[in-house]
MIMIVO-787316 format. One record per atom (N, C-alpha, C, O): residue in one letter; x negated, z negated, y. Coordinates in steps of 0.05 Angstrom, whole numbers, padded with zeros to 5 digits, always signed. Layout:
N
aXZY;...
REM end
This chain:
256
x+00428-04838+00896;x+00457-04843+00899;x+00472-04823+00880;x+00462-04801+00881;x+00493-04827+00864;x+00503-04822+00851;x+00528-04790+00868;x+00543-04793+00887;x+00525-04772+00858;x+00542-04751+00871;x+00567-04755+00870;x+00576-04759+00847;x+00588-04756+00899;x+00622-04767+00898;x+00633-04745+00889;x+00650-04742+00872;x+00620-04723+00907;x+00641-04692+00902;x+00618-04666+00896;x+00597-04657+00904;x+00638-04663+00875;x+00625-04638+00875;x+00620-04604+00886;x+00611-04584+00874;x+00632-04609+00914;x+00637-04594+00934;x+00617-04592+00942;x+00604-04610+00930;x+00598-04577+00959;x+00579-04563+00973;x+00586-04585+01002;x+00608-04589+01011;x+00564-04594+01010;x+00567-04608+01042;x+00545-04598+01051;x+00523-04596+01041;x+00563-04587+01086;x+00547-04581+01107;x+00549-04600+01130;x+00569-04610+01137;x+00522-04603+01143;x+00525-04615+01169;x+00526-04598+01191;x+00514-04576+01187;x+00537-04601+01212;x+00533-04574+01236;x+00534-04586+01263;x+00553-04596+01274;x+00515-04584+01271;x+00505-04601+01306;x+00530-04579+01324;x+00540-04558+01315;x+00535-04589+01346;x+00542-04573+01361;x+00573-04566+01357;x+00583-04550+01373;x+00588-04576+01340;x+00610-04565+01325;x+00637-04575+01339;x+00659-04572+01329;x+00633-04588+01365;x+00662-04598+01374;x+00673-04571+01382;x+00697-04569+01375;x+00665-04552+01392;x+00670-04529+01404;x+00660-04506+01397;x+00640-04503+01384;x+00676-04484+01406;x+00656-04454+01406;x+00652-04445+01363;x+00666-04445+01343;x+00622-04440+01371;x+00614-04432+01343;x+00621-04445+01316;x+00632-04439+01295;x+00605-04471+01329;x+00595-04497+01318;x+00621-04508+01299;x+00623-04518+01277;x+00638-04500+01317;x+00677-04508+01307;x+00685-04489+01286;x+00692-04497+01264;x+00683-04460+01293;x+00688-04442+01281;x+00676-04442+01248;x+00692-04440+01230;x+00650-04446+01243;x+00640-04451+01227;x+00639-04469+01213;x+00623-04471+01195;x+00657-04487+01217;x+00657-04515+01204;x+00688-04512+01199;x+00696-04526+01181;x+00708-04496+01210;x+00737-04486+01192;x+00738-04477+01177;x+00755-04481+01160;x+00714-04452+01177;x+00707-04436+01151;x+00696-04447+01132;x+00704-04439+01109;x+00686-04459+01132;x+00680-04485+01105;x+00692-04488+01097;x+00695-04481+01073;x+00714-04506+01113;x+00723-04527+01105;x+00751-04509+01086;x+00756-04516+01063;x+00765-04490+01098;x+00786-04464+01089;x+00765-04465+01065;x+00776-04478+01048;x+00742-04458+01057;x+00728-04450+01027;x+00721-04482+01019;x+00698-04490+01013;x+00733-04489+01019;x+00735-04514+01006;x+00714-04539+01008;x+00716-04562+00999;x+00692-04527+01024;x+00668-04546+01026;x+00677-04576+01045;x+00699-04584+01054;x+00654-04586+01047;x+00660-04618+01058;x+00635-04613+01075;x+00614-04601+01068;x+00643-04629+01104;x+00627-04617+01125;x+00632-04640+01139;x+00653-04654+01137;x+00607-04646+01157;x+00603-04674+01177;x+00600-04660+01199;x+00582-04644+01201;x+00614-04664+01218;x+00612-04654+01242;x+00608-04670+01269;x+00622-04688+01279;x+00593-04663+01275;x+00567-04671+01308;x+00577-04657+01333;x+00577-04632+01334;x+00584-04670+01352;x+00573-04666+01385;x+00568-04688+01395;x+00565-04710+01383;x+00565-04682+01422;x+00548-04705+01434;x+00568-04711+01464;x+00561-04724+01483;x+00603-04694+01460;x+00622-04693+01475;x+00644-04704+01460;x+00657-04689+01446;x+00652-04737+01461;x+00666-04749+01451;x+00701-04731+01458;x+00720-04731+01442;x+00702-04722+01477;x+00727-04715+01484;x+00727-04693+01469;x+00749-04693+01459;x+00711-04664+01459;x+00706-04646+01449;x+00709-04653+01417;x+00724-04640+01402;x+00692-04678+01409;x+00701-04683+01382;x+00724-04702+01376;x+00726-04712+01354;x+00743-04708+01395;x+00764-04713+01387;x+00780-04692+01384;x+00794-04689+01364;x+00783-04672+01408;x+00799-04649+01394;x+00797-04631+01381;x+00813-04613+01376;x+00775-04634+01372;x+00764-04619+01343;x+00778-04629+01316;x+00789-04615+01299;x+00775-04656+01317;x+00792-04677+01304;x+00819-04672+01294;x+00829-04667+01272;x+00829-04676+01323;x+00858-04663+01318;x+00864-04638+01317;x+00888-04634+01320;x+00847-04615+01313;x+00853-04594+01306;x+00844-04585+01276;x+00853-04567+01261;x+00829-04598+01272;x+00822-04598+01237;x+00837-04607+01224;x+00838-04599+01201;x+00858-04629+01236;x+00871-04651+01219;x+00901-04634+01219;x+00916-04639+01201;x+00906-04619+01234;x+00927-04600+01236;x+00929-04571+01219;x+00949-04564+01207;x+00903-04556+01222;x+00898-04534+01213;x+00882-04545+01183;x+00883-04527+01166;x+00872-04563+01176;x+00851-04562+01153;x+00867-04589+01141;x+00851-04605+01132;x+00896-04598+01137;x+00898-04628+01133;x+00878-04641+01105;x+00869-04663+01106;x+00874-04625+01083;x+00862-04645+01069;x+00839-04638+01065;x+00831-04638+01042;x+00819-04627+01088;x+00792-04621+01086;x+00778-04642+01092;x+00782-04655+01112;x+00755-04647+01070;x+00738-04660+01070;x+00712-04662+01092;x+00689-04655+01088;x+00721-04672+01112;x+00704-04673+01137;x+00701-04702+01150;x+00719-04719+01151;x+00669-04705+01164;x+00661-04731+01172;x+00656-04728+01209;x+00638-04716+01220;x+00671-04739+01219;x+00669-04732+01245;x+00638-04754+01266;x+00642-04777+01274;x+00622-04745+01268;x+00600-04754+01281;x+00593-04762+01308;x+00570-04753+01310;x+00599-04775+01331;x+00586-04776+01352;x+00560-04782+01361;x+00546-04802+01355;x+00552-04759+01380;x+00515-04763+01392;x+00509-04751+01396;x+00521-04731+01401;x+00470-04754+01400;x+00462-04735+01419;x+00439-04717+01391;x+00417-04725+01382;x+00451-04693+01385;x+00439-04682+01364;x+00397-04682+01374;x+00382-04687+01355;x+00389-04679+01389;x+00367-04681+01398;x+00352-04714+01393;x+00327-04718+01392;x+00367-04728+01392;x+00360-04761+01382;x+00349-04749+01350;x+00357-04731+01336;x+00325-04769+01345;x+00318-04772+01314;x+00330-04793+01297;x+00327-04798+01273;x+00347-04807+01317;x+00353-04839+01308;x+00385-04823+01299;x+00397-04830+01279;x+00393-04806+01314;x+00429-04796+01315;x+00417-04779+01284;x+00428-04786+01263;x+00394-04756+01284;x+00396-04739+01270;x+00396-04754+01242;x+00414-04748+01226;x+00375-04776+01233;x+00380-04786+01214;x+00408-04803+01209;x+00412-04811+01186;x+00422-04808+01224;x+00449-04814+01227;x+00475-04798+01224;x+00499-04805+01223;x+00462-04764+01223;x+00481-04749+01207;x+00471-04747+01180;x+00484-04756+01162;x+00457-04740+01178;x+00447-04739+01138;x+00449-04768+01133;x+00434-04771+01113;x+00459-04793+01140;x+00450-04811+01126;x+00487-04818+01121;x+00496-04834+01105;x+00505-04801+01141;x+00533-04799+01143;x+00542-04784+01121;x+00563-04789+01109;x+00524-04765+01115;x+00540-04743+01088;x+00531-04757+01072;x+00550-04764+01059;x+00503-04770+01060;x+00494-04779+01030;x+00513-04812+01026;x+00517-04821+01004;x+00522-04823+01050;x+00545-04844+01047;x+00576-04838+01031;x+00588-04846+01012;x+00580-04813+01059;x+00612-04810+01051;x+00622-04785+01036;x+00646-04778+01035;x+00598-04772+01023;x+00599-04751+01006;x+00575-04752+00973;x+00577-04744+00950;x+00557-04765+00986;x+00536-04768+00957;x+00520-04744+00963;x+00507-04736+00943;x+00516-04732+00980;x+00496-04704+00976;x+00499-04688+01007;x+00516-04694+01024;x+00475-04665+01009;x+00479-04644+01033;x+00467-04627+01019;x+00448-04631+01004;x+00479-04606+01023;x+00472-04579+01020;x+00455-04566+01043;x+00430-04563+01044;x+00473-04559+01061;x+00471-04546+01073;x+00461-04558+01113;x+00468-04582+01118;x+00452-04548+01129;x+00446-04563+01160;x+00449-04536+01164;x+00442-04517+01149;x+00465-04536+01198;x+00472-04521+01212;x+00456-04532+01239;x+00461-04554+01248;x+00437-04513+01251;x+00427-04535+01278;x+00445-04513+01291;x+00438-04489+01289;x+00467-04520+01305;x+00479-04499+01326;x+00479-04519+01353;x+00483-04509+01375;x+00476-04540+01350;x+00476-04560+01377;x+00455-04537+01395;x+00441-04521+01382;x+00454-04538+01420;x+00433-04529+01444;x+00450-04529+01470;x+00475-04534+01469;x+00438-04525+01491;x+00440-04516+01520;x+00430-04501+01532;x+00410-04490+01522;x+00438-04494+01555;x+00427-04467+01566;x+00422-04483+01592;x+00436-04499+01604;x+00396-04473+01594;x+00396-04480+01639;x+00390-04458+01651;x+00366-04453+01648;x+00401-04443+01663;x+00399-04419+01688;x+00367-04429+01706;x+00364-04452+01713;x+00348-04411+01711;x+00336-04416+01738;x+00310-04397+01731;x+00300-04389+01710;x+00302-04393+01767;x+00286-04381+01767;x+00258-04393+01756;x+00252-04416+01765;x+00240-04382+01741;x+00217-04378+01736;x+00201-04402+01761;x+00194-04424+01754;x+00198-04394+01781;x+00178-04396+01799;x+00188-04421+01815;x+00175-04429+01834;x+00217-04437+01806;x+00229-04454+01820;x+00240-04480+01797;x+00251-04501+01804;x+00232-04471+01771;x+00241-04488+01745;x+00233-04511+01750;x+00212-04519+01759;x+00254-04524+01742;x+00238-04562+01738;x+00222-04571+01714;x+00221-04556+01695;x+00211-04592+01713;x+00200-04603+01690;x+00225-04617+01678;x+00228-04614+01654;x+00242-04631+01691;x+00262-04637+01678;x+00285-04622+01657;x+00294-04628+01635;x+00287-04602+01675;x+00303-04585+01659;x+00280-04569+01627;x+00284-04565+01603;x+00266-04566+01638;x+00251-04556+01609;x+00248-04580+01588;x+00251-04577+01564;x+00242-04605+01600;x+00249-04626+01586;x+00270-04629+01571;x+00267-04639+01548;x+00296-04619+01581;x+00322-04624+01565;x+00326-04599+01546;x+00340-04598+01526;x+00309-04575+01558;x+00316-04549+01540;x+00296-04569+01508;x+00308-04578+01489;x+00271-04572+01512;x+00255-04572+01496;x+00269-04600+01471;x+00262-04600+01447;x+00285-04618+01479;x+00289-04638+01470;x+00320-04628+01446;x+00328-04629+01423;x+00325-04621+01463;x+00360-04617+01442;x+00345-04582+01430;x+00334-04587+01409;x+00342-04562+01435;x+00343-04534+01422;x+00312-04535+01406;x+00308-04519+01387;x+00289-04554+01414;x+00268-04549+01389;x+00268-04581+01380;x+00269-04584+01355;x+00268-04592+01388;x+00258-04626+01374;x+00292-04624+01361;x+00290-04618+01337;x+00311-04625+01366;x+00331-04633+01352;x+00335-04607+01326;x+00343-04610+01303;x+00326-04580+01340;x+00325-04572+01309;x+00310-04575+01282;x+00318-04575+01259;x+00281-04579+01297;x+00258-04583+01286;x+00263-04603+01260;x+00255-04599+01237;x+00275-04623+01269;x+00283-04649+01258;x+00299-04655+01244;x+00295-04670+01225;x+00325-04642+01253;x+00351-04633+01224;x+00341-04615+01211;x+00354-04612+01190;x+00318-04596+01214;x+00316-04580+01189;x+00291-04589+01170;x+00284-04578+01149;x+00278-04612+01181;x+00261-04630+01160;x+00274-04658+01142;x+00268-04666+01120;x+00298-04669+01166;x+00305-04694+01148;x+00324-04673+01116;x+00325-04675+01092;x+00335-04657+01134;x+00349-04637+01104;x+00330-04619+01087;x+00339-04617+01064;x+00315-04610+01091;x+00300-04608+01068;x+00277-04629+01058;x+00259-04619+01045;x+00276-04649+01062;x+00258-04673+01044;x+00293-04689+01027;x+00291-04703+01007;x+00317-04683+01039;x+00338-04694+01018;x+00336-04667+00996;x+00332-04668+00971;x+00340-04650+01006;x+00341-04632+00991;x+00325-04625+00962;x+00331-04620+00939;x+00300-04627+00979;x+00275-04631+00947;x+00274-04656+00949;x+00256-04662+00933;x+00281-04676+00957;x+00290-04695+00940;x+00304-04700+00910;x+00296-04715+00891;x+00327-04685+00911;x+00352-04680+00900;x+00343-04659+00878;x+00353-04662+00855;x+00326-04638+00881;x+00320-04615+00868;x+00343-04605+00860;x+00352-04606+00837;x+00355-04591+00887;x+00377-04575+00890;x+00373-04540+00894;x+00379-04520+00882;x+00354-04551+00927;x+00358-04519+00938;x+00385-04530+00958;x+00401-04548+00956;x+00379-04506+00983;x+00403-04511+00996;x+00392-04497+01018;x+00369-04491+01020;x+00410-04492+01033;x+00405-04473+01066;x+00404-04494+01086;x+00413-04517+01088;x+00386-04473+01105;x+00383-04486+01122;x+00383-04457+01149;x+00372-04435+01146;x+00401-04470+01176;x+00416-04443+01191;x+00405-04459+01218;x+00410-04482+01226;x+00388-04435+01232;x+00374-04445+01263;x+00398-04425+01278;x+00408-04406+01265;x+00403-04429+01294;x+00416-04411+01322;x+00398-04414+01344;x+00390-04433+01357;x+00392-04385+01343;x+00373-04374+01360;x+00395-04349+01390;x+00417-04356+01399;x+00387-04335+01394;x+00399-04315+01419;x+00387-04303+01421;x+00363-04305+01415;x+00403-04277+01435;x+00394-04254+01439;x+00370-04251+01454;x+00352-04235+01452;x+00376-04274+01472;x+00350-04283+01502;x+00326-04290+01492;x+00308-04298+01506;x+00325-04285+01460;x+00308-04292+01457;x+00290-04268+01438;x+00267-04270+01428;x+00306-04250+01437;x+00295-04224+01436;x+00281-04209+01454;x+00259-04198+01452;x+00304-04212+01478;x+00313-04186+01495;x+00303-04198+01527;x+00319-04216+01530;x+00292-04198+01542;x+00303-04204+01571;x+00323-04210+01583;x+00339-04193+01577;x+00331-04221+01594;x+00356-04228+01606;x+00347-04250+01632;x+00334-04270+01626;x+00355-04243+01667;x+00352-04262+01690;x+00349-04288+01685;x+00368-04299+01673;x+00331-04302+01691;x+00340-04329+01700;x+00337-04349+01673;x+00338-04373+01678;x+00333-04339+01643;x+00338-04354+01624;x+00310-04350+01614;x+00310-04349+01589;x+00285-04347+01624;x+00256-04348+01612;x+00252-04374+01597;x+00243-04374+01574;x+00257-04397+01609;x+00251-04423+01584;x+00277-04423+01574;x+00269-04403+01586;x+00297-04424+01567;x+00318-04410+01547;x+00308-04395+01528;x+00310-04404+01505;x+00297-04369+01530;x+00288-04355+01517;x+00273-04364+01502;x+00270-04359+01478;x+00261-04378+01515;x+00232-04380+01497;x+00241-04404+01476;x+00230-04402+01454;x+00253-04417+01478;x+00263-04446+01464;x+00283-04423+01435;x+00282-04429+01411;x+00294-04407+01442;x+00298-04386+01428;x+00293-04362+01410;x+00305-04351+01391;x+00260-04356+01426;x+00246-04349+01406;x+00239-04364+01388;x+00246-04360+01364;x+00221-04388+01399;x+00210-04408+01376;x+00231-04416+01350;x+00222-04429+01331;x+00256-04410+01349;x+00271-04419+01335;x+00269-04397+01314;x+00272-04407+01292;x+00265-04370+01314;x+00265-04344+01303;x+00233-04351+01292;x+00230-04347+01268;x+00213-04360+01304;x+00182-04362+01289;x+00189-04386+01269;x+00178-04385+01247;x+00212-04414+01276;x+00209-04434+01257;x+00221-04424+01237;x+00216-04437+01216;x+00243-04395+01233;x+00257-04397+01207;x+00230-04378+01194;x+00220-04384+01173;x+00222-04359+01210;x+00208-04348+01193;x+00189-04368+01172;x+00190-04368+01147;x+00171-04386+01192;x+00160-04402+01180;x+00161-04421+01162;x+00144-04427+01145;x+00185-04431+01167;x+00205-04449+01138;x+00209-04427+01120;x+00201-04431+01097;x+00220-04406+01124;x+00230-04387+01098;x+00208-04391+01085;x+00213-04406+01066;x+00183-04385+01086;x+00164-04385+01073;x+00156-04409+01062;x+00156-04410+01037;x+00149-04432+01077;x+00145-04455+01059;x+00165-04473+01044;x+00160-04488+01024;x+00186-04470+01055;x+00201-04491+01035;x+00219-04461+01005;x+00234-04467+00987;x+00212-04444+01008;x+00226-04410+00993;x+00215-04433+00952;x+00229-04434+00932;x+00195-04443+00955;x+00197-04458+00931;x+00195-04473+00922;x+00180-04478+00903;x+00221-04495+00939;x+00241-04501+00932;x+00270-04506+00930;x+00286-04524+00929;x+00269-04484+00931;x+00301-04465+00924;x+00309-04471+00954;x+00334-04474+00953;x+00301-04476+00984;x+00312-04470+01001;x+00307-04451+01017;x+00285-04447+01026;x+00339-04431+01025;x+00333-04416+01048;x+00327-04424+01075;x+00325-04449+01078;x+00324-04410+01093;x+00317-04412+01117;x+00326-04391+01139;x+00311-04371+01142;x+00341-04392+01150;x+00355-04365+01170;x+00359-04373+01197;x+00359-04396+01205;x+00361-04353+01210;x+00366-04362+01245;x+00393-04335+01245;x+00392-04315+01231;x+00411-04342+01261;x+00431-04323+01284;x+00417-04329+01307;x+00408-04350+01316;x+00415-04293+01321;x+00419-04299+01347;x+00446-04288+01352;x+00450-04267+01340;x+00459-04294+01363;x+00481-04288+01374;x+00484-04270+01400;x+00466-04278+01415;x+00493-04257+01409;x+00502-04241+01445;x+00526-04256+01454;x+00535-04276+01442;x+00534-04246+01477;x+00550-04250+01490;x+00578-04262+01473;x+00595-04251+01460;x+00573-04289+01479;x+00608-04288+01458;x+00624-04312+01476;x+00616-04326+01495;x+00641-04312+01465;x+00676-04319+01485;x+00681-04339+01468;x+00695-04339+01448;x+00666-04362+01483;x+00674-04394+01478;x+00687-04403+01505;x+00686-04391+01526;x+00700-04428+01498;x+00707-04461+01519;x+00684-04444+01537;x+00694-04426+01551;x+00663-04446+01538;x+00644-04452+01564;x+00643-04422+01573;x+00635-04425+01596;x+00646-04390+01570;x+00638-04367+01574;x+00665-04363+01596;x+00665-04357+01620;x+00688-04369+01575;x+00711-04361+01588;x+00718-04369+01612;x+00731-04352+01625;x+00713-04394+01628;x+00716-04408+01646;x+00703-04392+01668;x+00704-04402+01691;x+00692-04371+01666;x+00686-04337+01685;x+00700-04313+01677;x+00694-04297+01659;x+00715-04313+01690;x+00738-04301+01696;x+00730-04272+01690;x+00744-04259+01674;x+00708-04259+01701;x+00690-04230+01698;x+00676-04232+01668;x+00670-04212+01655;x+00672-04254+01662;x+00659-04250+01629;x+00672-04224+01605;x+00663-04203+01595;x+00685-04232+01603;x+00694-04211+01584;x+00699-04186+01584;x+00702-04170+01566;x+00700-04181+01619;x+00707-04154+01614;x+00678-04140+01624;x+00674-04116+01621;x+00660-04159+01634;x+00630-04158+01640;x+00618-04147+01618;x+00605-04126+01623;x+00618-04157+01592;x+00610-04158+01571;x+00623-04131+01551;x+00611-04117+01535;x+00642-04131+01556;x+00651-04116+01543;x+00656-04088+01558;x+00676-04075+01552;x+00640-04080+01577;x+00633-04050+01583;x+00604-04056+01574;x+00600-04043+01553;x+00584-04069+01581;x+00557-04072+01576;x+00544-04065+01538;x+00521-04058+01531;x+00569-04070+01521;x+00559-04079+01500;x+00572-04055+01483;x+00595-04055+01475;x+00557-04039+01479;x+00566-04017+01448;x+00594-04015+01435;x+00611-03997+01436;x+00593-04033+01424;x+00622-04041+01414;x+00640-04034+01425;x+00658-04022+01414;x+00638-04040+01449;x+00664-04046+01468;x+00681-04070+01466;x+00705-04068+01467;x+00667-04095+01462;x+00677-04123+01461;x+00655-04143+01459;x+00635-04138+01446;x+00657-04162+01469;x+00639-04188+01465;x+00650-04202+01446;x+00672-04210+01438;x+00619-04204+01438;x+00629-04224+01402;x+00651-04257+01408;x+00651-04272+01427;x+00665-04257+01385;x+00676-04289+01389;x+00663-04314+01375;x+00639-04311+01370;x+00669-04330+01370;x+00653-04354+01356;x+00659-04344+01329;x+00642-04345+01312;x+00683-04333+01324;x+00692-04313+01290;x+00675-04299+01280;x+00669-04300+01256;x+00665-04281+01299;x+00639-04267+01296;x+00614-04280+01283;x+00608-04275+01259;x+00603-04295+01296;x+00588-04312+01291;x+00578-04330+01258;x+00559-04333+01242;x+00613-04342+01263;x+00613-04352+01239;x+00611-04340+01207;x+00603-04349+01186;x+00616-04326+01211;x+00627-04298+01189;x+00600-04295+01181;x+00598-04296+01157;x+00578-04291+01192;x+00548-04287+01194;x+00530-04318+01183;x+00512-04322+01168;x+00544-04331+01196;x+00537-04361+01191;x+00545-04370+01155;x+00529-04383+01141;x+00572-04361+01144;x+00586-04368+01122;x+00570-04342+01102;x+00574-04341+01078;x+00553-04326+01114;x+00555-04308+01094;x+00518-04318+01079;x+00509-04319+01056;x+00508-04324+01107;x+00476-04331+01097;x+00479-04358+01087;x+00460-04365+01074;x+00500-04379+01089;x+00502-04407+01079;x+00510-04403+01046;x+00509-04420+01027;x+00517-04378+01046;x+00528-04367+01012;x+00510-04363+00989;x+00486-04361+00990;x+00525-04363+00967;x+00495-04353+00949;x+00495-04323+00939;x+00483-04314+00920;x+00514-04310+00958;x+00512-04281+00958;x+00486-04268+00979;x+00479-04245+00986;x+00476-04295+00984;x+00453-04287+01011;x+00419-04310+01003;x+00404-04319+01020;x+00417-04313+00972;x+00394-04332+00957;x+00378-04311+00955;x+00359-04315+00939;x+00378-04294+00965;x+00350-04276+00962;x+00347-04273+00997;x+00336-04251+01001;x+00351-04284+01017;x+00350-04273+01038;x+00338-04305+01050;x+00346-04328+01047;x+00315-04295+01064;x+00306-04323+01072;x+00276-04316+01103;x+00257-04300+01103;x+00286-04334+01122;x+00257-04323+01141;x+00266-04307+01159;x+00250-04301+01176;x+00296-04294+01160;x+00305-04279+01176;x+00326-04284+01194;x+00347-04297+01191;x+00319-04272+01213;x+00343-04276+01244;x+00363-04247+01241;x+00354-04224+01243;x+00388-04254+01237;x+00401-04241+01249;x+00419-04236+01276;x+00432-04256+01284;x+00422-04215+01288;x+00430-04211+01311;x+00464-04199+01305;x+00474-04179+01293;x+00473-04217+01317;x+00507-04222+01320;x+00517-04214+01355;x+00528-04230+01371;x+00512-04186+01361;x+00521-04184+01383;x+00540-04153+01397;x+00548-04148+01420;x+00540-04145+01380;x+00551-04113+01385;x+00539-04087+01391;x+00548-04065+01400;x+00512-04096+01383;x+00498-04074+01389;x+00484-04081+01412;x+00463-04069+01414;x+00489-04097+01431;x+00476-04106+01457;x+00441-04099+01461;x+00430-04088+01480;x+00432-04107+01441;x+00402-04110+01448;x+00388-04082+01445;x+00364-04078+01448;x+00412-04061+01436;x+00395-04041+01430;x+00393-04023+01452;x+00378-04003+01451;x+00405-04029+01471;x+00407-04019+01500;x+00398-04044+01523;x+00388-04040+01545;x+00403-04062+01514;x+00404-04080+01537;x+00414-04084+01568;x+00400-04098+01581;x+00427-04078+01575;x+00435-04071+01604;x+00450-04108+01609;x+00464-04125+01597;x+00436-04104+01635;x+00455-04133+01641;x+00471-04129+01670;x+00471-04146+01687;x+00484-04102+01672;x+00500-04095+01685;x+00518-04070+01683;x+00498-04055+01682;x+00535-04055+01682;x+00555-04042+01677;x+00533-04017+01693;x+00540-03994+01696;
REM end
């Protein structure tokens, strides 16, 4: 297919809200062209109308689905090489979290961790790099991983772990796809102050005696970290997780 623009396009799972949003304004403010995914039609409409307000002539493709589908994921890359001619860049920030004890977990629920946070990343970061060396471009590719998946934390053991594995896949992509010209990076992120954190009333100020800094990160945070490894001030950096949290993990305390 013939290239429409010659702008940089990213895709980003997860982006009606929170991070996923944040990171896909920052683009779009640096001029890039970006297709944006949730799987919360009401979430990506007011995403919609907040891009269309704050970003009016940014080049963006608004997506509905379930980022964890293979049928949806090839339905976002097949959305940018339509209405843009090219991808650069995949953002897997889509995931979920399920709370529970260890000794009382369902199969179901590990079912849904395992389906959207490893199969749906797994999957956007292969259909984008076979376009990619397709293309013989080069281009990034950004896992979101968590701190839980460093550190300990109650109740989030299959969380975690769906979290680690995400920190062994960048390593492991950095390395095999490194020639051809694509990176490979993970964020883990800490404690940060989205739509879904804030709705606990004790979060923030929870977080913010617990955490070094003296603040819990925001989705700004995040992004800033996200815009900087999607850059080509960051083509020598590949295989690595960084941790976006205030210092959190170097103490860990999950109580005041």
């Amino acid at each position: 297919m013939n290239k429409i623009i010659d702008s940089p396009v990213s895709v980003i799972t997860g982006a009606g809200t929170g991070i996923g949003f944040q990171i896909a304004l920052r683009l779009l403010n640096q001029g890039q062209a970006v297709v944006l995914n949730d799987h919360d039609e009401n979430a990506l409409t007011s995403a919609k109308k907040q891009i269309n307000e704050l970003c009016p002539d940014g080049l963006v493709e608004f997506v509905h689905g379930d980022a964890g589908d293979i049928e949806h994921i090839n339905a976002l890359i097949n959305a940018a090489m339509t209405r843009f001619g090219r991808i650069d860049n995949a953002i897997a920030n889509a995931g979920t979290t399920t709370f529970g004890k260890f000794l009382d977990y369902k199969p179901e629920q590990l079912d849904q961790l395992l389906s959207l946070n490893i199969r749906g990343s797994f999957f956007l970061a292969q259909r984008t790099a076979n376009e990619l060396i397709k293309a013989a471009q080069g281009g990034r590719i950004l896992l979101m991983s968590s701190v839980t998946g460093l550190q300990f934390h109650p109740n989030l053991a299959a969380y975690g772990m769906t979290k680690a594995a995400l920190r062994m896949l960048a390593r492991s992509l950095g390395a095999e796809l490194a020639q051809h010209g694509i990176t490979v990076n993970c964020i883990a992120p800490g404690a940060t102050l989205t739509e879904r954190t804030v709705k606990d009333s004790d979060y923030a100020n929870t977080w913010s005696a617990i955490t070094p800094t003296g603040r819990a990160s925001t989705p700004d945070d995040i992004a800033a970290a996200a815009c900087f490894l999607l850059s080509s001030e960051a083509a020598q950096i590949t295989g690595q997780t960084i941790v976006v949290d205030g210092g959190w993990t170097l103490t860990s305390p999950t109580k005041e």
